[in-house]
N, C-alpha and C positions, 0 to 999 in steps of 0.2 A: 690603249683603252684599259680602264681599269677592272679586273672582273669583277663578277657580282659578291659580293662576302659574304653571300646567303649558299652560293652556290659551289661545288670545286671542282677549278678551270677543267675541261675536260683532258689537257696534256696531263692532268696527275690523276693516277691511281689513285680510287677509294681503298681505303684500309681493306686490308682481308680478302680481296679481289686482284686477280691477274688480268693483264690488258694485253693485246695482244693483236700490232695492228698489220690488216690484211691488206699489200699494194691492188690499186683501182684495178681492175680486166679490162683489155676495150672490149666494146660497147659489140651485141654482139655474140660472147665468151661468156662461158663458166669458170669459174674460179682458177680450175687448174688449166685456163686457153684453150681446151677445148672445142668447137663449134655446137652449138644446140641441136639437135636431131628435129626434123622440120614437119608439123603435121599437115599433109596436105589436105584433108579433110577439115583443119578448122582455121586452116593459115597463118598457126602459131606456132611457135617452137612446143613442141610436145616437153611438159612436164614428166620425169618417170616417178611413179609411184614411190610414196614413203615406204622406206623399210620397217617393218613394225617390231618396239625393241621385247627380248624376253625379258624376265627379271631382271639378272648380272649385268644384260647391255642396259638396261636402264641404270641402276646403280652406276654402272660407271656413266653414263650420260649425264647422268641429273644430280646424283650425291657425291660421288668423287670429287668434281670441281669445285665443291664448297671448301675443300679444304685448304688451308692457309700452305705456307710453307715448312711451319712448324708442324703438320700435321694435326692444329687443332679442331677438336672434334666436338667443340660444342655447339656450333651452329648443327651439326647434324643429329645431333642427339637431341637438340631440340624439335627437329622437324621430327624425328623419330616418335619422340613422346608424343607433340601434339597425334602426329597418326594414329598411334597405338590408344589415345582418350578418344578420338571421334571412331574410333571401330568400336570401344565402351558401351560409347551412349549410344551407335547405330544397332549395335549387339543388345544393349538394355531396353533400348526403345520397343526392338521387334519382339522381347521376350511381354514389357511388362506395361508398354505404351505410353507414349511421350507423353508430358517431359520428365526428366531425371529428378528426383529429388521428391522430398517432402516427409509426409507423415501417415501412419496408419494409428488407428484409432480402436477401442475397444470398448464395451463398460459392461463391468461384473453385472451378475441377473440381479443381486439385490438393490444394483444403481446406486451404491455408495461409494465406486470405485472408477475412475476413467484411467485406461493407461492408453500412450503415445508413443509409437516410436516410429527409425526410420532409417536413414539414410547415412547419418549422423551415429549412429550404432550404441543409439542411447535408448535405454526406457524412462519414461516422464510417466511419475504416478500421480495421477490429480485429483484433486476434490471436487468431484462434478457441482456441489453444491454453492463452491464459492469459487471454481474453474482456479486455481490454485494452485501450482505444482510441491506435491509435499515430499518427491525426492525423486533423487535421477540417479541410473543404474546402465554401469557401461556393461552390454553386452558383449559388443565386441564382432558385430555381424550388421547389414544393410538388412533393414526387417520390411516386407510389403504386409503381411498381413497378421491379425490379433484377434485373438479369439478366446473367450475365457469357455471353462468347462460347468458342468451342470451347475454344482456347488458353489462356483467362486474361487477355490481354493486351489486353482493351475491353471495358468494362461499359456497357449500356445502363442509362438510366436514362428512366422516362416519367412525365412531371410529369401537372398536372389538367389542363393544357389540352392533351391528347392528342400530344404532342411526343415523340419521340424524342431524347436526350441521348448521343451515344457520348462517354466519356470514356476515354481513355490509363490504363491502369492500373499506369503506373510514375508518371506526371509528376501524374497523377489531374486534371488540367487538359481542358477539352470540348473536344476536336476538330471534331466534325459536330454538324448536328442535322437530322431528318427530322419536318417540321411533317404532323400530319393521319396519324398512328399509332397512335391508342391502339386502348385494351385488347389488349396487346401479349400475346402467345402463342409460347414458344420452342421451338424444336428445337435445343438445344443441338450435341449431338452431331453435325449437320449445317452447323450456323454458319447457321441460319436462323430467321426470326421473324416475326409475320405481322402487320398494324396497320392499322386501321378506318380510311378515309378516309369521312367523311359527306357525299359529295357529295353536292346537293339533286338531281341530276340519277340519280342511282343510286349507292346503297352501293358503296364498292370496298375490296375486301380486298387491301393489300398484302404483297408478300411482298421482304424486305430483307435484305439478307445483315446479321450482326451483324458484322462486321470493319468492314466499310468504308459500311452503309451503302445502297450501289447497290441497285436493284429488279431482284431476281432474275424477279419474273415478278405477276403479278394476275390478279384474279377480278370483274369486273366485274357487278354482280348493273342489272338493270330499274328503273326510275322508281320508285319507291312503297314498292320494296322494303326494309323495315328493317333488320338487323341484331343482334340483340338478342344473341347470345352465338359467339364463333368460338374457333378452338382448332385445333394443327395435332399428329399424331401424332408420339412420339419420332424417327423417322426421318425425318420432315421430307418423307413420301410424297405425304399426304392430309391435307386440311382439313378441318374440320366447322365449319357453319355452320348455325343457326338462325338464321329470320325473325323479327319482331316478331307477336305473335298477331296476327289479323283476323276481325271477324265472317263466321262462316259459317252461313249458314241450311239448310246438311243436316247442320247437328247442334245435335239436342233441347236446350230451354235451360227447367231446372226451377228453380222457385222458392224449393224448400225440398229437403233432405236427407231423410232419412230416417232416422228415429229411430236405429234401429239399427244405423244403418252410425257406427264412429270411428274414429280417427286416420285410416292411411292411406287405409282405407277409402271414409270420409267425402270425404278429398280430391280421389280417385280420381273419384268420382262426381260431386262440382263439378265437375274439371275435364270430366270426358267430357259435363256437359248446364248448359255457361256459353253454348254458343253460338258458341263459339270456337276455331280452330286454328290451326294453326301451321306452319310448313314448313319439315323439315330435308333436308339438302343434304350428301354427300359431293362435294370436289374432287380429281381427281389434280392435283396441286401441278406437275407438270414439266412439262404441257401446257394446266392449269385444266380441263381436260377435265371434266364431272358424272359420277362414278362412280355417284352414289345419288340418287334424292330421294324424302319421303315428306311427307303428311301427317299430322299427329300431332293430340292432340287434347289435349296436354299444352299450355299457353297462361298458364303462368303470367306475371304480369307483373313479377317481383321484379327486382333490380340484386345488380352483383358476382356477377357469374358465371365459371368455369373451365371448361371442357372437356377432357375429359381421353379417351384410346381406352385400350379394354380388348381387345385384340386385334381382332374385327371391332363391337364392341359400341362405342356413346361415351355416354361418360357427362355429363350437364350438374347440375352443384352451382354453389347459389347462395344468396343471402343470407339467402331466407327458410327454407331449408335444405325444400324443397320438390323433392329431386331427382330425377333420370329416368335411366334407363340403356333406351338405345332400341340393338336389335338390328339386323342387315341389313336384317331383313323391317319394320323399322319399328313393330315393336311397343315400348311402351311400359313399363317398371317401375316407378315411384315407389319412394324408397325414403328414411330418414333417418337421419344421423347420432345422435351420442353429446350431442352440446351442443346448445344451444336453438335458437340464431342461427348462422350464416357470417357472421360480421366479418370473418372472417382464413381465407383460404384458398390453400393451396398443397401441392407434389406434386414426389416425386423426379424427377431427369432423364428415366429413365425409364417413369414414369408409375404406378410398382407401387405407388407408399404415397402416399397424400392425407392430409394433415394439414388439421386445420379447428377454428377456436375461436372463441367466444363473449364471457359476460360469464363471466372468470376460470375457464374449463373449456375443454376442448377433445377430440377427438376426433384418436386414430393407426390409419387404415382400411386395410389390402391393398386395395386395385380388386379382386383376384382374390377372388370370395366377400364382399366389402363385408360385413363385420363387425366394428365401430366398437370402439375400446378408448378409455376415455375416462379422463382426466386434469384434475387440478387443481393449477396454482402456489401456493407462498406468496402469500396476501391482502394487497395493499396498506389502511393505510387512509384515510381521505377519500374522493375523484371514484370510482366504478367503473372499472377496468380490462380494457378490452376486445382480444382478440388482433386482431391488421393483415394480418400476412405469413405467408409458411411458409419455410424454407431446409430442405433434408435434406441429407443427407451419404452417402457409400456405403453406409456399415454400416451405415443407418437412423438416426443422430444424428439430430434435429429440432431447431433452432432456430425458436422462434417471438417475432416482436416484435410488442409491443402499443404500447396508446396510451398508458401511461404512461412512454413511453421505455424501453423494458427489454427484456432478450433473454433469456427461458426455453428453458431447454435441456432440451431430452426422451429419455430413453436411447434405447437400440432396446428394439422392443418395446412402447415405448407409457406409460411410467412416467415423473414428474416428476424431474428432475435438481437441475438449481440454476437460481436467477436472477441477471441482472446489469444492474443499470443503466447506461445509456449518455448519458454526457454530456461 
């Protein structure tokens, strides 16, 4: 019979593989003849337990055998790589929330300026007016967030590894950099910004002027203490500051829901009987002084978080769009946007309009009354396109960029405008 020519005969070795054939056992027998040990409880030969391997016996199990005779090593170096990219993106996703990639967006107070950047390790300076790229500047850093300072005249930029970037925004060349600042939080209108130091010894929140830089002042939180979402009021008064949840055993932890209870509802009641709380924190910013602290029973665990103040209220939006608007008294709201997901989240200078978007929709909320108007761009097609950043503008203009390089322009109001790709 002739074999198949599609296929090879199984007598020949594939390339790069050893064969290696085992004589039949009777029927019976374990490999090395043997007899099976007999369970008389299930009337079968008793399987014994797998051995579970450590690291080295897996290495040799699973990667050793890959190698040729020659010893060549690149099928392995390629499994290697690919593992050491999906620890990356599992490692990037948890830090800054899926998916990988894209653009943050910015625009000078006087709205003659939009800058871009991203992933790509470029800055893209635009002409909001005719959306235009008038030149592109290698940083030389993965950038999530942008933020110009009072004047216009120094843009922050904060890569993945929680840096600070002040860039000259004439010469668009780095001047400074402030190492150990992310998830950077601005008070524009004051020339102030605020950035997570994770010290192992206690979180510190600092507070840095955006011109120059300098530490205007800090918030030194206790050993243990996490971090989980900060955010400082438009006037650059008061801080807010959430903990990372921690079990707590004086609060009820149910196993199941109740039928009845959905959406918010549902949520409301996990969170109040997980077991867990949380602890928020008001700071007077001029002295660090604690104006407020509570405990909450709000503990979600998601990433990519904003904080935003609604007068005495502050509000905490986040990826899983699982949000909270917690009062002076420290009571608690849950509440949800228009879109599925917070991919992409950002808020006028002063705080009135949150914009927030997903996979290709997005949501244009007031803070006063949070009642979400939701929106959808032209469809790219191929990969999904997901929103990044927010930029607003006085009038309520909303730029928003995603991950497919693009900058969707939102009118006021809440309604899609046009797109434009940025390259």
């Amino acid at each position: 019979m002739t074999p198949n020519p599609g296929r090879t005969p199984p007598s020949i070795p594939r390339p790069g593989l050893h064969v290696r054939r085992v004589p039949r056992q009777p029927a019976g027998t374990h490999r090395r003849g043997k007899p099976p040990l007999f369970d008389f409880c299930r009337g079968r030969p008793e399987r014994k337990p797998r051995r579970r391997l450590n690291r080295k016996a897996f290495i040799r199990a699973s990667i050793i055998p890959l190698l040729d005779d020659g010893g060549n090593l690149i099928m392995v170096k390629r499994i290697l790589t690919a593992l050491s990219v999906l620890l990356m993106l599992v490692s990037y996703s948890t830090a800054w929330a899926t998916p990988l990639g894209g653009l943050a967006v910015a625009l000078s107070p006087t709205e003659n300026v939009m800058v871009a950047a991203g992933d790509n390790r470029v800055l893209y300076v635009i002409d909001p007016a005719k959306m235009e790229v008038l030149n592109r500047v290698w940083l030389g850093v993965c950038i999530i967030e942008l933020e110009f300072n009072k004047d216009g005249t120094m843009l922050l930029a904060e890569d993945t590894d929680g840096t600070l970037h002040q860039v000259d925004a004439k010469t668009w060349k780095t001047v400074k950099q402030a190492p150990k600042a992310s998830r950077m939080s601005a008070a524009r209108n004051v020339d102030l910004a605020a950035g997570l130091n994770p010290d192992s010894n206690g979180h510190i929140v600092r507070l840095l002027s955006m011109t120059d830089l300098s530490e205007k002042g800090k918030v030194v939180l206790a050993k243990g203490e996490k971090v989980t979402a900060l955010g400082l009021d438009p006037e650059g008064a008061r801080l807010a500051v959430l903990l990372e949840a921690v079990n707590d055993e004086s609060e009820p932890k149910a196993t199941a829901t109740p039928p009845e209870l959905k959406g918010l509802a549902a949520d409301e009641f996990r969170q109040k009987n997980d077991g867990k709380t949380s602890r928020f924190m008001v700071y007077k910013v001029a002295d660090g002084s604690k104006i407020t602290e509570h405990k909450l029973f709000y503990s979600t665990s998601s990433t990519g978080w904003k904080v935003l103040f609604q007068g005495e209220n502050v509000l905490f939006i986040n990826y899983s769009n699982m949000n909270a608007r917690v009062n002076a008294k420290g009571e608690v709201t849950l509440f949800q946007l228009a879109n599925s997901f917070n991919y992409g989240i950002g808020a006028s200078a002063d705080q009135k309009l949150l914009l927030t978007g997903g996979l290709s929709d997005g949501s244009y909320t007031a803070t006063e009354g949070l009642s979400p108007l939701k929106f959808q761009p032209d469809r790219l097609s191929g990969w999904p396109e997901y929103f990044k950043k927010f930029a607003v503008a006085a009038d309520g203009t909303a730029y928003g960029s995603t991950s497919a390089f693009r900058i969707i322009k939102i009118k006021p109001g809440g309604s899609f405008d046009r797109s434009f790709p940025i390259f």
